[in-house]
PAZALUM-571216 format. One record per atom (N, C-alpha, C): residue number from 1; residue in one letter; atom name; x, z, y. Coordinates in Angstrom, 2 decimals. Example, Ala and Ser with C-alpha at 12.3 -4.5 7.8 and 13.67 -1.06 7.14 Angstrom:
(1; A; N; (13.19; 7.80; -5.69))
(1; A; CA; (12.30; 7.80; -4.50))
(1; A; C; (13.20; 7.80; -3.30))
(2; S; N; (12.85; 7.08; -2.25))
(2; S; CA; (13.67; 7.14; -1.06))
(2; S; C; (12.90; 7.87; 0.03))
This chain:
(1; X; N; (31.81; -7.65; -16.59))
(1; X; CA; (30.85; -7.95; -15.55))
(1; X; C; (30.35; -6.63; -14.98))
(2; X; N; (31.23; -5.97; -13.60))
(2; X; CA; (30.53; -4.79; -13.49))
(2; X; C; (29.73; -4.65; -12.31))
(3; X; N; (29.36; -3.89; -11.56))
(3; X; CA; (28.61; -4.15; -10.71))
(3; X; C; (29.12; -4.62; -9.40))
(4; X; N; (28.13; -5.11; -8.27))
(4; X; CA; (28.49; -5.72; -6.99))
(4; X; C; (29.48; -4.99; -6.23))
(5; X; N; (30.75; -5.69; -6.03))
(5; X; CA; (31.40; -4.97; -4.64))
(5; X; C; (31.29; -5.04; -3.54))
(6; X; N; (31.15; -4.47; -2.21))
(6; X; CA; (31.07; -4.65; -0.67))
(6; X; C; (30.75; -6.05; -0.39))
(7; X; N; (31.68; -6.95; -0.85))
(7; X; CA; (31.78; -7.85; -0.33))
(7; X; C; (30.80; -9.15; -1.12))
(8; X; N; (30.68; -8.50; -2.16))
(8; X; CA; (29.25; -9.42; -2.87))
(8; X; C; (28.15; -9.36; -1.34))
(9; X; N; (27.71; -8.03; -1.75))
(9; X; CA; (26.66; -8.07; -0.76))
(9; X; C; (26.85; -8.35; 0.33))
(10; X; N; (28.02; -8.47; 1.44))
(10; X; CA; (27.85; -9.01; 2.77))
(10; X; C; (27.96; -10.60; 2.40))
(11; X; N; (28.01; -11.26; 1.37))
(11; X; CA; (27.90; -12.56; 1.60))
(11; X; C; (26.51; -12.81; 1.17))
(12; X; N; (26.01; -12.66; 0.69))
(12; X; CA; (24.43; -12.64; 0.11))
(12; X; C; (23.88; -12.44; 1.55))
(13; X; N; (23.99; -10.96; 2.27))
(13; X; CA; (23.53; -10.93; 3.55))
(13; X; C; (23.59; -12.00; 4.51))
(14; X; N; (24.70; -12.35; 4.39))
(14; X; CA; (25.24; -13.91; 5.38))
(14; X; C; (24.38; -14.97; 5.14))
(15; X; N; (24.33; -15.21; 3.91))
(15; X; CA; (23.50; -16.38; 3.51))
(15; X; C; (21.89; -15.95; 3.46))
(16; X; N; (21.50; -15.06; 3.78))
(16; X; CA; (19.77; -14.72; 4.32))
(16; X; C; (19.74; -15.06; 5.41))
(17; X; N; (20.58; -14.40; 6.26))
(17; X; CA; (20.07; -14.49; 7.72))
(17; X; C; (20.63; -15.77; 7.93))
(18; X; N; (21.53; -16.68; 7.39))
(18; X; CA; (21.58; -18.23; 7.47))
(18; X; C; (19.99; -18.98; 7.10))
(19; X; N; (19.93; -18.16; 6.35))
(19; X; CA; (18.82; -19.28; 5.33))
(19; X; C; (17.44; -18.91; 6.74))
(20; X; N; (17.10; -17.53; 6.82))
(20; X; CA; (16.21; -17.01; 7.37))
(20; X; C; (16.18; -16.89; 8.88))
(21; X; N; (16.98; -16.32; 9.26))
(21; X; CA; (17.81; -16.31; 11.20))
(21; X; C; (16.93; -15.06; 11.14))
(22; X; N; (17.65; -14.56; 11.93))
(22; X; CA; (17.42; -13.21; 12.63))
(22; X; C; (16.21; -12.97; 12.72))
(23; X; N; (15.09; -13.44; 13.42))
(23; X; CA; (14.24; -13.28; 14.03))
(23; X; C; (12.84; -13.40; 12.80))
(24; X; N; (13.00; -13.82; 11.92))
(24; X; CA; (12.23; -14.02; 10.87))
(24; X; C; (12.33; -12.99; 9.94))
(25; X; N; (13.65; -12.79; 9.85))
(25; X; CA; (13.80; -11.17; 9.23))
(25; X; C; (13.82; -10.08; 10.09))
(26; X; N; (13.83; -10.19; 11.02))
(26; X; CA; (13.07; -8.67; 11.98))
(26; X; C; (11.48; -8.99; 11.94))
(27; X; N; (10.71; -9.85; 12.08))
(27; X; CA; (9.21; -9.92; 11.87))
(27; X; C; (8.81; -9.28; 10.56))
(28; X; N; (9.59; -10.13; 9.29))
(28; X; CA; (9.29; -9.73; 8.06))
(28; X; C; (9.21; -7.78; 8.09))
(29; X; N; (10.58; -7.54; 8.34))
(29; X; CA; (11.09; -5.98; 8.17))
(29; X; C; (10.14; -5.51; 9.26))
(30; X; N; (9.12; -5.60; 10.02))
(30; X; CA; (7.85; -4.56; 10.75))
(30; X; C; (6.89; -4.90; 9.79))
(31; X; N; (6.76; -5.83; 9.32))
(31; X; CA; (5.13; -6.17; 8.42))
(31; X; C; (5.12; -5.34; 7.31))
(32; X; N; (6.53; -5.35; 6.68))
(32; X; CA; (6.59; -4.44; 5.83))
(32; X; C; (6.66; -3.13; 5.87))
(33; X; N; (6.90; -2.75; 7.38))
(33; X; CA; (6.93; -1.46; 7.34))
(33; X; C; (5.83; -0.81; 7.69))
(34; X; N; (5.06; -1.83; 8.70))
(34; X; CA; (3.64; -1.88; 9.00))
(34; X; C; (2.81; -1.60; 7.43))
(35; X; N; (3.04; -1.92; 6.63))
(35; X; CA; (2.05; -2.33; 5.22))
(35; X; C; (2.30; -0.97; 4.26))
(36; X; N; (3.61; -0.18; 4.58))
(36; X; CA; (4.21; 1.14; 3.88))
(36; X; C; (3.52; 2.11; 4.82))
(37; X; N; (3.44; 1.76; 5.94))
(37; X; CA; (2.77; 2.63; 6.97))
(37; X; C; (1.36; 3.15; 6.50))
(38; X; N; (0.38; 1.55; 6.49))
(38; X; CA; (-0.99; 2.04; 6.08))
(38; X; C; (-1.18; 1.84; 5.13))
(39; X; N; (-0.06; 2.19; 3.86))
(39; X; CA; (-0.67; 2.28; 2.23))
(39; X; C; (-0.30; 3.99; 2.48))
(40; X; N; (0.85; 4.35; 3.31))
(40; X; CA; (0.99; 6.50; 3.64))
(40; X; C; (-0.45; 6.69; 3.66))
(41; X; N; (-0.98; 5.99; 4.77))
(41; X; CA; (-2.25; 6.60; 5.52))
(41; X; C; (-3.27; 6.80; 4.26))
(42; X; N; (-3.82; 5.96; 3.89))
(42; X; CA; (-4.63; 5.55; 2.88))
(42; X; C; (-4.53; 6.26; 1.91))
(43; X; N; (-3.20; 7.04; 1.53))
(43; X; CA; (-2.92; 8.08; 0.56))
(43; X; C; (-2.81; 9.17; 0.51))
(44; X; N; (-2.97; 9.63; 2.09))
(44; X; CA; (-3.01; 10.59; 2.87))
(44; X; C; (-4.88; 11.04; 2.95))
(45; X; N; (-5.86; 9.83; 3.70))
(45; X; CA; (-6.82; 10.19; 3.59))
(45; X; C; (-7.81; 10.05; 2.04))
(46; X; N; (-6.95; 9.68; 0.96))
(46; X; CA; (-7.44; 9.53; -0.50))
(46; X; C; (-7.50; 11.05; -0.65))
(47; X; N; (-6.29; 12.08; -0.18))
(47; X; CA; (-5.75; 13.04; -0.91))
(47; X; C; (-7.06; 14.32; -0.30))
(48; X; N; (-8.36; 13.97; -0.30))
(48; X; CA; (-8.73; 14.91; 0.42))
(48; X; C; (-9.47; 16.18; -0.70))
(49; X; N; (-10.62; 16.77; -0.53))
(49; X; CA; (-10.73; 17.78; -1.30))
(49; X; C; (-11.80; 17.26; -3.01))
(50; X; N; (-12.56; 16.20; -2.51))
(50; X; CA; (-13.09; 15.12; -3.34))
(50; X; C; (-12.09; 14.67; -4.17))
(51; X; N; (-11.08; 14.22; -3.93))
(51; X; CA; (-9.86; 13.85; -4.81))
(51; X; C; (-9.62; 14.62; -6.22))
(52; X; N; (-9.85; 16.19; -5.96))
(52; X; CA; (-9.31; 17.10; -7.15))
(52; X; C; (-10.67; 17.17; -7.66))
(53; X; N; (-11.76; 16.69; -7.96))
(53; X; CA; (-12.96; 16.82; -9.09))
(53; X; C; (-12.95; 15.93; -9.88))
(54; X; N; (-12.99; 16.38; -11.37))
(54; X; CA; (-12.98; 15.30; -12.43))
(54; X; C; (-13.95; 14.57; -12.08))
(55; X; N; (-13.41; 13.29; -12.69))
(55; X; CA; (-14.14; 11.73; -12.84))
(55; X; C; (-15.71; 11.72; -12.90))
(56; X; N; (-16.40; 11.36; -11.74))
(56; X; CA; (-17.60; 11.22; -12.54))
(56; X; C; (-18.74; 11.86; -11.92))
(57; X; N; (-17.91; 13.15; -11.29))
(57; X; CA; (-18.49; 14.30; -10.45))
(57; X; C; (-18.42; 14.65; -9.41))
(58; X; N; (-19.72; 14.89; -8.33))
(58; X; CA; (-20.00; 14.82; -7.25))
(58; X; C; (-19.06; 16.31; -6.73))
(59; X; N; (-17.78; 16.20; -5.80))
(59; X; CA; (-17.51; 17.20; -4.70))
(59; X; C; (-18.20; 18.28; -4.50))
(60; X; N; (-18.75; 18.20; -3.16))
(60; X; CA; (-19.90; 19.33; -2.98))
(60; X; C; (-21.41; 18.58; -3.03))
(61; X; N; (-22.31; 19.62; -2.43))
(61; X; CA; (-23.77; 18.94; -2.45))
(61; X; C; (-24.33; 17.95; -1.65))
(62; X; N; (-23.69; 17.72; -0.50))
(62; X; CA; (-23.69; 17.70; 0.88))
(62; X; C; (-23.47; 15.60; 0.44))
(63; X; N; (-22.42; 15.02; -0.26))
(63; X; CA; (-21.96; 14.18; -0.73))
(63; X; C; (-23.16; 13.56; -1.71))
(64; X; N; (-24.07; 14.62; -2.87))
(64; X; CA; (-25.46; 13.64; -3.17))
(64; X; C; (-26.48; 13.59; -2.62))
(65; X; N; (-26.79; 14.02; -1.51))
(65; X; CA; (-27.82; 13.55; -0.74))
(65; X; C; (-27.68; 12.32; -0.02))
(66; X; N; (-26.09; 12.27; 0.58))
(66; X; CA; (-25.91; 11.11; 1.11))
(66; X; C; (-26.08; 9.48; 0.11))
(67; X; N; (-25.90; 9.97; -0.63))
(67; X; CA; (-26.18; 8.58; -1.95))
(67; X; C; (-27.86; 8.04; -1.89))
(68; X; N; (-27.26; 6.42; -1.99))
(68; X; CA; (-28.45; 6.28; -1.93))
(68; X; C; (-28.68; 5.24; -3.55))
(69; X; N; (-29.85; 5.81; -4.26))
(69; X; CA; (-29.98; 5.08; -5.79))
(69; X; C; (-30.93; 3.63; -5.25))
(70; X; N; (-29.77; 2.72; -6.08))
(70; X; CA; (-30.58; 1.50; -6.07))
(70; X; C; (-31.00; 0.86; -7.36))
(71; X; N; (-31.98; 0.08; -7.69))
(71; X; CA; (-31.56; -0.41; -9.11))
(71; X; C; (-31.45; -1.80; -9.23))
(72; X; N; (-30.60; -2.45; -9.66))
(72; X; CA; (-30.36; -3.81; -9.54))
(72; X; C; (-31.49; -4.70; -10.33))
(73; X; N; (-31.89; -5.52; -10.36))
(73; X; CA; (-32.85; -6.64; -10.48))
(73; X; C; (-31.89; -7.97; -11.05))
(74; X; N; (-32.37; -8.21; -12.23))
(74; X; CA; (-31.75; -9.51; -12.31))
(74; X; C; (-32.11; -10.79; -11.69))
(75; X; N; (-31.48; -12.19; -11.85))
(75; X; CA; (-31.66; -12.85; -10.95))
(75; X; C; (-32.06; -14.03; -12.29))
(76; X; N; (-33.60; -14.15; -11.79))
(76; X; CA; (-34.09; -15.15; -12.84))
(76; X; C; (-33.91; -16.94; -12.97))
C-alpha cells in the first residue's frame, strides 16, 4: 500500500468539484484565504515591542497609566 499516484488525486479532484461545483469551491478557497490573511495581520500586529517582556510585566510606563484598576463586587 504505497502512496497516491497522479491519478488517485485527479479523481478525488473530479469527485469534489462534482460533489461541490466550481463556484462553491472558489468562494470556499477566498474565505480561506481571507481568514490566513487576517490571522498574518493579527500576528504581525501581536509581534510588537510589548510582545518581548516577560509575562506579567508592564512594556514601558506610558502602558500603566493607561490601565484602569477596577475591583469586582460580587453579585449577592
Amino acid at each position: 500500500m504505497g502512496s497516491f499516484s497522479i491519478w488517485h488525486w485527479l479523481i478525488v479532484l473530479l469527485i469534489v468539484v462534482m460533489i461541490f461545483g466550481t463556484k462553491k469551491l472558489k468562494n470556499m478557497g477566498s474565505d480561506l484565504g481571507g481568514a490566513v490573511k487576517g490571522f498574518k495581520d493579527g500576528m504581525k500586529d501581536g509581534a510588537g515591542p510589548a510582545a518581548d517582556a516577560p509575562a506579567g510585566q508592564v512594556g514601558n510606563a506610558t502602558a500603566a497609566k493607561d490601565t484602569i484598576d477596577v475591583q469586582a463586587k460580587e453579585k449577592s
